[in-house]
N, C-alpha and C positions, 0 to 999 in steps of 0.2 A: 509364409503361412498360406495355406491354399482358400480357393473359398469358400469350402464348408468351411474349415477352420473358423475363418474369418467372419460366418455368417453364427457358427456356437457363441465366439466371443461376445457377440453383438448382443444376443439374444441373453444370457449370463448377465448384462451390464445392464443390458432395459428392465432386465428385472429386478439387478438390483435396485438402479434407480426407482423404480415401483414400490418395493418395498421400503425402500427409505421415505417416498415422499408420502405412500401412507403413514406409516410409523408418524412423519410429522405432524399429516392431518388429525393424527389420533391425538399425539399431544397436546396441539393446542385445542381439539374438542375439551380434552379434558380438564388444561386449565380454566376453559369459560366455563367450564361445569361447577369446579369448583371455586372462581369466582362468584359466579351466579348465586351456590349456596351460604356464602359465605357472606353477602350481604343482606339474602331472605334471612337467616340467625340472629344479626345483628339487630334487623327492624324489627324480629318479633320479641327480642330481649328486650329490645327500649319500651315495646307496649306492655313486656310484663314485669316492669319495672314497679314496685308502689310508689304511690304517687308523693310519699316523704320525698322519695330520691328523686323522681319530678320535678317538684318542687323545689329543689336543690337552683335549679336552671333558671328560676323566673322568680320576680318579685311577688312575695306570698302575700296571701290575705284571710285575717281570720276575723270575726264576730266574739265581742265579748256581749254578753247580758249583764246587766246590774239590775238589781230593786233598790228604789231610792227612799225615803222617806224624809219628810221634812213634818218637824212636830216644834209646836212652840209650845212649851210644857205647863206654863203659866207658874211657874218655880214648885210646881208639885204641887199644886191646888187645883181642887173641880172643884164643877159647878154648883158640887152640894157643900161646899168649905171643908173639904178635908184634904188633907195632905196625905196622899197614898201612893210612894213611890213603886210602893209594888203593882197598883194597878198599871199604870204607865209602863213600867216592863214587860205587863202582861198582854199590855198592847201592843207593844214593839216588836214581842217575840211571836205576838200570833199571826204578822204579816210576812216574818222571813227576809228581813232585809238586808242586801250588802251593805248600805249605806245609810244614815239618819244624822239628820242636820237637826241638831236642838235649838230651840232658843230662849230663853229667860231661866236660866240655869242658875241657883243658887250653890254653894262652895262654903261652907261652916258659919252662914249667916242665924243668928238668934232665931229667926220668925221659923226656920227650919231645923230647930235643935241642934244644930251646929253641926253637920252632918255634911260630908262631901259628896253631893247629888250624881255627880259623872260618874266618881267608882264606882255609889251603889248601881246605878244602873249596866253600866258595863254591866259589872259582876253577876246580875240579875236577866240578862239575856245574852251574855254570852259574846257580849265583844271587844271588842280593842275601844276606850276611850278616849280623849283628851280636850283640857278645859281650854275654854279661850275668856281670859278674863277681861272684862268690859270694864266694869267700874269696881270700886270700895263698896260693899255695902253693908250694914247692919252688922259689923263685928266682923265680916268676912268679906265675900268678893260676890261678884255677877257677874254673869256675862251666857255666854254659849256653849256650847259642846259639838264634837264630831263623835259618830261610833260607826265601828268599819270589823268586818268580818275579816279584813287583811288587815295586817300589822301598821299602824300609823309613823312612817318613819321620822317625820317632825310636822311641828302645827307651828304658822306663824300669825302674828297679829296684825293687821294693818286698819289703823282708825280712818274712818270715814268725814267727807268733811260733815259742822256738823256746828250748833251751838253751845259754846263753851261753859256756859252758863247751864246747860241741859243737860240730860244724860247724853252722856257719846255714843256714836254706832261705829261698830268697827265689820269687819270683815275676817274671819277664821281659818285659814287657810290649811291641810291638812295636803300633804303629801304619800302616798300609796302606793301601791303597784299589785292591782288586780291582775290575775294572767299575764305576770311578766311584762304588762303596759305600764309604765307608768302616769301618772294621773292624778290632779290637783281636784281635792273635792273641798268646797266654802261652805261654810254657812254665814249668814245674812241675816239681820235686823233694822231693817229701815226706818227712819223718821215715822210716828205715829200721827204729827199733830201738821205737820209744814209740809206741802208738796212741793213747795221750791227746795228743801233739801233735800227731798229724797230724789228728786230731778239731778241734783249736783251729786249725790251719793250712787246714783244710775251710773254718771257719767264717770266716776273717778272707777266702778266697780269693771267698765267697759276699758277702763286704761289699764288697769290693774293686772287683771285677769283674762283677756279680750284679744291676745296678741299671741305671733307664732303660730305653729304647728300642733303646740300637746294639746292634749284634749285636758278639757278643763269643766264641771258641775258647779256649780253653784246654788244652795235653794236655802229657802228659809221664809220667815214673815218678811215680806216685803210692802207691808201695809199703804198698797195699792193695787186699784179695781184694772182690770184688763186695761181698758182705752184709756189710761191717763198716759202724760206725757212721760212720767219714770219707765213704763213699761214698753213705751212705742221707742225711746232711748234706749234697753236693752236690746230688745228685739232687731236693731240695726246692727248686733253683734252677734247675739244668742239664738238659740232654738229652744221656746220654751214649751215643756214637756203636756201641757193642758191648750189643747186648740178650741177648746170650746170654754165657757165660765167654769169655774165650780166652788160651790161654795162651801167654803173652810170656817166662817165668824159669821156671829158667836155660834157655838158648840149647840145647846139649846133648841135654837130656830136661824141653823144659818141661812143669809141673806146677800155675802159677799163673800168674794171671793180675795184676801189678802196674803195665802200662803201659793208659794211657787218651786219648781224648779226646772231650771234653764239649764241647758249644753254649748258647751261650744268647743270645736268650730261647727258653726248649727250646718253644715252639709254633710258631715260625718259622723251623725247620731238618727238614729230612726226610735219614732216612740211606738212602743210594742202597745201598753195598754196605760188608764189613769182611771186613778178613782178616789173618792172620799170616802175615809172609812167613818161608819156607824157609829161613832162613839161621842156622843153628848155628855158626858159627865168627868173622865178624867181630866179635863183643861177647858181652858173656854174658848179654844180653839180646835177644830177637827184634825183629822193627820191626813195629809197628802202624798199619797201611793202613786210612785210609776215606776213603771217597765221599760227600759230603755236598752238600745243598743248602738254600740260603737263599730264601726267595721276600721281593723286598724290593719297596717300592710306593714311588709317590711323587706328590707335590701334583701338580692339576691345572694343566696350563699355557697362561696365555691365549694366546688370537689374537692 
């Protein structure tokens, strides 16, 4: 081969090589290109994701609200001696409440025509019932009541300590499931006449109901004034739903405060609002209104 030859060849090869090694620069420009886009997509798909499927990835948390009310109905008798279960309904219905802890509840006793107080009322404002019966009385029964805008899946009884020789206090335990939480709501009737039992009846209601994780309400007459030692006994468990007095007795010209209700576990309930409502005549006890919320969380759920 002569050396033009030899210098064509050269020249043919450098170029090829040229064109090969561009060629190559081009491809790998192109894969980082298409790298590059292909993870800008992904990050912008993950921010328009909703945040349901978000949420998927991290343990959720949502807020329920409840309205509570606690009424001790005085077995259907106001202030002016009538027995008028309709009015009491029309109390209950005019505040809107998930929840209503009764107490002094009559169940086909004579002095009330023999007449099942819980049904009527359920049936009369439109909720779910169930009796919690305390004692025998007058032909029939007494005791308390739960009424719940959700289905009451069972109510259990647990007697309080108490004198036997007296009427018994028990505690009304009602099982629920607002928003898919499940959740223990009581009602409550403490000792009227002894503060050392309603001290021991504080403490059995703090063993009871006081323990774990679920959330748990409790309200009712607890015929005791804020600073007694029953309530400074709760309070070492509970968050109770009135931070300031208010007074519930007598109905007329109330002057103390003996109606409550309490949360717990008390760092996982916030109180929205509290009030007594206006009503001096249907019982000889006023009704205790609150606003509360639970902020409840739950496991992550996979993909």
């Amino acid at each position: 081969m002569s050396p033009t030859e030899r210098r064509s060849v050269s020249v043919v090869w450098d170029g090829l090589l040229f064109e090969s090694n561009n060629a190559h620069r081009k491809l790998i420009l192109f894969v980082k290109k298409m790298l590059f886009l292909a993870i800008a997509l992904a990050a912008f798909a993950s921010v328009l994701r909703p945040p349901s499927v978000q949420s998927q990835e991290q343990t959720t948390s949502s807020t329920i609200r409840l309205r509570v009310l606690s009424y001790n109905i005085h077995h259907g008798r106001g202030t002016d001696g009538k027995i008028d279960l309709d009015r009491l309904a029309n109390v209950i219905r005019s505040v809107d409440p998930d929840l209503v802890a009764v107490q002094e509840v009559d169940q086909n006793t004579h002095r009330n025509g023999m007449v099942k107080q819980v049904e009527i009322l359920a049936a009369r404002t439109g909720l779910h019932g169930k009796f919690a019966k305390q004692i025998d009385y007058d032909g029939g029964e007494y005791g308390q009541a739960v009424l719940s805008k959700y289905p009451i899946k069972s109510l259990e009884v647990h007697w309080l300590p108490g004198d036997p020789i007296r009427e018994r206090r028990i505690v009304g335990v009602a099982e629920i499931q607002p928003h898919e939480t499940p959740l223990r709501f009581a009602t409550t009737h403490l000792h009227h006449a002894r503060a050392d039992l309603r001290e021991k009846q504080a403490t059995e209601l703090n063993r009871l109901l006081a323990n774990g994780n679920a959330p748990v309400i409790v309200a009712g007459d607890f015929n005791a004034k804020p600073a007694s030692i029953a309530m400074q006994t709760l309070q070492t468990k509970w968050r109770i739903a009135t931070s300031d007095t208010m007074l519930t007795f007598p109905a007329r010209l109330p002057n103390r405060q003996l109606d409550y209700v309490a949360m717990y576990p008390a760092n996982s309930w916030r109180i929205v609002e509290s009030e007594v409502l206006n009503e001096p005549v249907a019982s000889d006890h006023r009704p205790l209104l609150v606003e509360i919320e639970l902020e409840t969380h739950s496991e992550p759920i996979p993909e």
